[in-house]
C-alpha positions as CSV (number, residue, x, y, z in Angstrom):
1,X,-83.8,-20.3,122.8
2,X,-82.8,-23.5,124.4
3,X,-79.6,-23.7,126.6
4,X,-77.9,-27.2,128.4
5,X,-78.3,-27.4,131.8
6,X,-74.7,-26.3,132.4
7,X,-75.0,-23.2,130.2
8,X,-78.4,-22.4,132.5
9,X,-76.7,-23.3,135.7
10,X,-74.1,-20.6,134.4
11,X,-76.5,-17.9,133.8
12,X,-78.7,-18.5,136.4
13,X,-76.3,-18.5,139.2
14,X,-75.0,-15.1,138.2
15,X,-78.2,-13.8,138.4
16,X,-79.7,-15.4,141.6
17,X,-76.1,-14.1,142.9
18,X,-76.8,-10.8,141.9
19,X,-80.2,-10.4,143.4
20,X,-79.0,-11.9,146.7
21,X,-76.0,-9.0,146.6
22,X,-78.5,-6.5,146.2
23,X,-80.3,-7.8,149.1
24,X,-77.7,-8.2,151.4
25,X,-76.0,-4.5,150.4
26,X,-79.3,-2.9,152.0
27,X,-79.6,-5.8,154.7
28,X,-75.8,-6.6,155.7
29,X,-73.6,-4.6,154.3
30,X,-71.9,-3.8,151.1
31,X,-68.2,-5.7,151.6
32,X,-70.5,-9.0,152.7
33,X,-72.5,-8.3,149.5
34,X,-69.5,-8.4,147.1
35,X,-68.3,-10.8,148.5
36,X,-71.4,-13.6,147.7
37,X,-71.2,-12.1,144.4
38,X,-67.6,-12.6,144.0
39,X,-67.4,-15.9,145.0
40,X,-70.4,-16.8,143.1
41,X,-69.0,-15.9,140.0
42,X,-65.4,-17.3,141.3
43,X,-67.7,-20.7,141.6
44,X,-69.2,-20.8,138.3
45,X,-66.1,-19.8,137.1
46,X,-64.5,-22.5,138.4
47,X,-67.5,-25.1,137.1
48,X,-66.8,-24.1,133.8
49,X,-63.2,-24.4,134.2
50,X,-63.7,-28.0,135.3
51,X,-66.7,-28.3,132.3
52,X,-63.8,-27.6,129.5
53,X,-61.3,-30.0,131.5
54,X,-63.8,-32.7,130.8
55,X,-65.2,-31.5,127.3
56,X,-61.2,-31.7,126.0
57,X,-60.0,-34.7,127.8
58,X,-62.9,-37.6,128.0
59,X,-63.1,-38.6,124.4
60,X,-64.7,-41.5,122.8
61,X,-62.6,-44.6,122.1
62,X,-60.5,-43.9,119.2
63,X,-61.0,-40.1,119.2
64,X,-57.6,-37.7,120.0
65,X,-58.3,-35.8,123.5
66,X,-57.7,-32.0,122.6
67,X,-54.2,-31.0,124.6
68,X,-54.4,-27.6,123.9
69,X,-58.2,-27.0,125.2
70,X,-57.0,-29.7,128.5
71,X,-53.8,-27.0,128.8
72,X,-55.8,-23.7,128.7
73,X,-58.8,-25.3,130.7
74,X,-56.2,-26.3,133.3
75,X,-54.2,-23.3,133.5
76,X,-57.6,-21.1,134.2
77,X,-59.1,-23.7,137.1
78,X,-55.1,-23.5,138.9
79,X,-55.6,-19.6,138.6
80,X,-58.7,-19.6,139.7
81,X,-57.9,-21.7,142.7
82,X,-54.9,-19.7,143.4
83,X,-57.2,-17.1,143.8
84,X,-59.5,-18.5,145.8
85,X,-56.2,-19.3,148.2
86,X,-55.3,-15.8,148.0
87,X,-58.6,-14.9,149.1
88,X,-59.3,-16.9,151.8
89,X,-55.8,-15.8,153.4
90,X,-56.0,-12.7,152.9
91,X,-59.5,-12.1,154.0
92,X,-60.9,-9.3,151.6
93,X,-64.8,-9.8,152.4
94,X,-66.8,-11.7,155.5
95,X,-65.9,-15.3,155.5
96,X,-69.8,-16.3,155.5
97,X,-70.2,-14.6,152.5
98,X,-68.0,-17.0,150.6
99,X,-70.2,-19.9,152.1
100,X,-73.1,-18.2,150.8
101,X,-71.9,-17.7,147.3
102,X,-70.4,-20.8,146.6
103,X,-73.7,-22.6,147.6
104,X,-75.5,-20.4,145.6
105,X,-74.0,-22.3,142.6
106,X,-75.0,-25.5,143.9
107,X,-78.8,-24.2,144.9
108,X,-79.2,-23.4,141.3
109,X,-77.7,-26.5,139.8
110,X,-80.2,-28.7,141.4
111,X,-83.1,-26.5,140.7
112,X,-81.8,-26.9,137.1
113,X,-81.3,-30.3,136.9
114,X,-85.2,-31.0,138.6
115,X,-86.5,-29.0,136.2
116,X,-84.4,-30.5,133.1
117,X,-85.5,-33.6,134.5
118,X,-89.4,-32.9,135.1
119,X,-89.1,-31.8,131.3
120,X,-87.7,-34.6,130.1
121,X,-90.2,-37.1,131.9
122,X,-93.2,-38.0,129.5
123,X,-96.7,-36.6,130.1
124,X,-98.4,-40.0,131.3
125,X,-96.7,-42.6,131.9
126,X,-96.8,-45.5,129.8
127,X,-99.1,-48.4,131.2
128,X,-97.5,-51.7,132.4
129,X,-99.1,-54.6,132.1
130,X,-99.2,-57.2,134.8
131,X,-99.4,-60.8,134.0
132,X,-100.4,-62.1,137.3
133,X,-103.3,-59.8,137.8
134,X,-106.7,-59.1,136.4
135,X,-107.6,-55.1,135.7
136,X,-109.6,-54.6,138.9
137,X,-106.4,-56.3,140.7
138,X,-107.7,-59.8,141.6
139,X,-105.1,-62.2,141.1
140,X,-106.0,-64.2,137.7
141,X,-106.6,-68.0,137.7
């Protein structure tokens, strides 16, 4: 089964953010470990939110931009950030938690999109040919 990169990132941050919750419930303590989770999954959340955003509005020339998917994609990133705001004010789990979730998201985007790159590069690489130079590297007459 072959996911995007974006669908991957998804998946894979949930995950990574809940073996780094169960870690920190026995290490820390259980209101920090929620709290990576949560804002892990408030992240990719959010990344998705902002993924539909751009799916329903950036269109190619001459193609309609879908209002309705811009309208429901919008309305779920401002709740989302509303709750973020709510969050932070309100102070529900360790403050260093949230830092550690929301990178979390961006740990695993890159190690996707290295991968998804190393995969996509060709097994050797194509051999260029230089005019001014002879095989063994002397410059040519």
């Amino acid at each position: 089964m072959s996911h995007s990169p974006l669908a991957k990132t998804h998946l894979l941050t949930i995950f990574v953010a809940a073996a780094v919750s169960l870690v920190t419930w026995r290490t820390i303590s259980a209101d920090f470990a929620l709290g990576v989770f949560l804002t892990a999954l408030w992240a990719t959340i959010g990344f998705r939110a902002l993924e539909g955003i751009l799916r329903a509005g950036v269109k190619p020339p001459g193609q309609a931009k879908d209002d309705r998917g811009l309208l429901v994609w919008g309305a779920v990133k401002i709740v989302v950030y509303g709750l973020a705001i709510w969050v932070l004010f309100s102070r529900p789990f360790p403050p260093l938690s949230h830092a550690v979730g929301f990178t979390l998201m961006m740990v695993v985007l890159v190690v996707v999109s290295v991968t998804q790159r190393v995969q996509q590069r060709p097994a050797t690489p194509p051999r260029q040919e230089d005019d001014a130079h002879s095989d063994d590297g002397s410059p040519t007459p």
